[in-house]
C-alpha positions as CSV (number, residue, x, y, z in Angstrom):
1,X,352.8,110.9,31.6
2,X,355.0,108.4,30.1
3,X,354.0,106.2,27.3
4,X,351.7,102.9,28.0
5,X,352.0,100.0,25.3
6,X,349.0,98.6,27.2
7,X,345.5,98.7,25.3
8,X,342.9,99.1,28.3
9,X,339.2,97.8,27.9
10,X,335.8,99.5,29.0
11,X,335.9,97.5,32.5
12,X,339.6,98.9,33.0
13,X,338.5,102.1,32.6
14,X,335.7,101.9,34.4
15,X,337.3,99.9,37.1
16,X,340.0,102.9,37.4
17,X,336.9,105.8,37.3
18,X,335.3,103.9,40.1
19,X,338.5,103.9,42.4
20,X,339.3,107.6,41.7
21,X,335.8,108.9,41.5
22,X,335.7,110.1,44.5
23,X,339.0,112.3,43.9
24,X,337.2,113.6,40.7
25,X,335.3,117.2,40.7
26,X,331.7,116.6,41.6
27,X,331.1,117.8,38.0
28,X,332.7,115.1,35.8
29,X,330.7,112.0,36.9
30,X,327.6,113.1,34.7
31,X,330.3,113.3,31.7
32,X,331.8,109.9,32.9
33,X,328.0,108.1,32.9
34,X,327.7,109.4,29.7
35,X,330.9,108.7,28.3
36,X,330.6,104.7,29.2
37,X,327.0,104.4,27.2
38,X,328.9,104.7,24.3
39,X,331.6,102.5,22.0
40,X,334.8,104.5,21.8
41,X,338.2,103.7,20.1
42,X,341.2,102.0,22.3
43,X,343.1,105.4,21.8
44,X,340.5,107.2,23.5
45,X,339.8,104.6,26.2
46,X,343.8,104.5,26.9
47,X,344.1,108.1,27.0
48,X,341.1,108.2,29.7
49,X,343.0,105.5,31.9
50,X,345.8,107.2,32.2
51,X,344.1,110.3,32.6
52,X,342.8,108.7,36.1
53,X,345.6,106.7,36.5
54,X,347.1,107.6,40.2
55,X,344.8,110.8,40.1
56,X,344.4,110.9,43.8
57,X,348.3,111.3,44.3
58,X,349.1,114.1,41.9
59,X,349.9,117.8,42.4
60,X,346.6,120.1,42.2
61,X,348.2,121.9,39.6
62,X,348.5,118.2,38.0
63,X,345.0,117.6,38.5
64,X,344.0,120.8,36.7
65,X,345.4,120.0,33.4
66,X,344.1,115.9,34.0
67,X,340.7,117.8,34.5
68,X,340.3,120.2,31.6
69,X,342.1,116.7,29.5
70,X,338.6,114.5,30.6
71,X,336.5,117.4,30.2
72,X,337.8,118.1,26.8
73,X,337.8,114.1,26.0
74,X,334.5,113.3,27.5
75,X,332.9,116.2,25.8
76,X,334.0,115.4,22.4
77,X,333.3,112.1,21.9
């Protein structure tokens, strides 16, 4: 993923989870309601845009490695 000079807010984020979500493992939405009860910094609400940023059109090996990225985001913070 190239880089994005762009700060995205909450609403972009959850604006981009909402027209992806049903691309996303069944799995992650629990992690995703979670994730937007909370404050977080802009690096880590950038890094989740672009995470689901044209998910639905990427390789399934691509989606993989965006997958274990949210778990491993969403978890953690």
């Amino acid at each position: 993923m190239g880089e994005c000079n762009i700060d995205h807010s909450q609403k972009d984020v959850q604006e981009k989870y909402q027209s992806q979500k049903e691309f996303l493992p069944q799995d992650i939405h629990p992690l995703f309601n979670h994730f937007f009860e909370k404050e977080h910094t802009q690096d880590i609400w950038n890094e989740v845009f672009h995470l689901l940023k044209k998910y639905d059109l990427v390789t399934e090996e691509e989606r993989s490695e965006r997958n274990n990225k949210l778990k491993l985001v969403l978890k953690n913070v």
